[in-house]
C-alpha positions in Angstrom: -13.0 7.0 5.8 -9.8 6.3 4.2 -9.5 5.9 0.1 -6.6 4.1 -1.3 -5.8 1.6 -3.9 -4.0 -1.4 -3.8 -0.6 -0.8 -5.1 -1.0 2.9 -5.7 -2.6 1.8 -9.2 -5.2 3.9 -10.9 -5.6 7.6 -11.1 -7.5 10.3 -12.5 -7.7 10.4 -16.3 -8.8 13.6 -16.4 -6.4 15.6 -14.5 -2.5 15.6 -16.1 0.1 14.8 -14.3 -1.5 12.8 -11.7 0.8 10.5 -9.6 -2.0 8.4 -8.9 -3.6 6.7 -5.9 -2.1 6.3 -2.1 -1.1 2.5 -1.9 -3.6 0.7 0.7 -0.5 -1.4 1.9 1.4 1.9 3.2 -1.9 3.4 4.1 -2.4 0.2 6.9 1.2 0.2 8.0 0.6 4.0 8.6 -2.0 3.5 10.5 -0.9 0.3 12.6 2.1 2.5 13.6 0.0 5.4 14.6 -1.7 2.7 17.0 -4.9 2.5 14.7 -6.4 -0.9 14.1 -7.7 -1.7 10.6 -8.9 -5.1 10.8 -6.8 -5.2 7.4 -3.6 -8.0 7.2 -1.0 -6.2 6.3 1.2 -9.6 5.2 -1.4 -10.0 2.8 -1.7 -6.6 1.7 2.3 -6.6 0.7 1.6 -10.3 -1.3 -1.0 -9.1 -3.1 0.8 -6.2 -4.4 3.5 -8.4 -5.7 1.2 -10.7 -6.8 -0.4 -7.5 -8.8 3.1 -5.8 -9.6 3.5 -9.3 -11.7 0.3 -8.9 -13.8 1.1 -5.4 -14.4 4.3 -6.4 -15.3 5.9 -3.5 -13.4 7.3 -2.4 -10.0 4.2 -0.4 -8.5 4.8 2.8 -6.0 4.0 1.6 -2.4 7.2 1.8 -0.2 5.8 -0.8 2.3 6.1 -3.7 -0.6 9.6 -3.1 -1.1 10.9 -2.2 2.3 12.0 -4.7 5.0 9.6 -5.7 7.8 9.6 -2.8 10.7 10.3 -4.2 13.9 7.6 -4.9 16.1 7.6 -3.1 19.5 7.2 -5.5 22.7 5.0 -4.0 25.0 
C-alpha cells in the first residue's frame, strides 16, 4: 500500500513544519521505472495536476509535472 496525494497537496495540520504529502504522479513514475505496474496513467496523472495547480492557483511540488517526458526504454 502506497499513500500519496495528487500534487503533493495536503498535509498534516497538526505537526509544524510539515512539507506535505508525496505527489502520486512522482510516486507512479517511481514505480513504472522500478518495473512495477500500477494500473495508474501516468499522462493523466501529470494533466490533472496542472489542471489542479490552476485551481490552486500555484505551482504544486511534484517533479514529474514539470520535468520532460523520460525516454522510454525499447525492449
Amino acid at each position: 500500500m502506497v499513500d500519496a496525494a495528487l500534487g503533493g497537496l495536503g498535509g498534516c495540520p497538526f505537526a509544524p513544519g510539515a512539507a506535505g504529502n508525496v505527489c502520486s504522479e512522482d510516486v507512479v513514475y517511481m514505480l513504472g521505472r522500478a518495473g512495477i505496474a500500477t494500473g495508474m496513467d501516468l499522462e493523466k496523472l501529470i494533466a490533472a495536476s496542472a489542471w489542479l495547480s490552476g485551481i490552486m492557483g500555484r505551482k504544486l511540488p511534484g517533479m514529474v509535472a514539470h520535468a520532460p517526458a523520460f525516454p522510454t526504454v525499447q525492449a
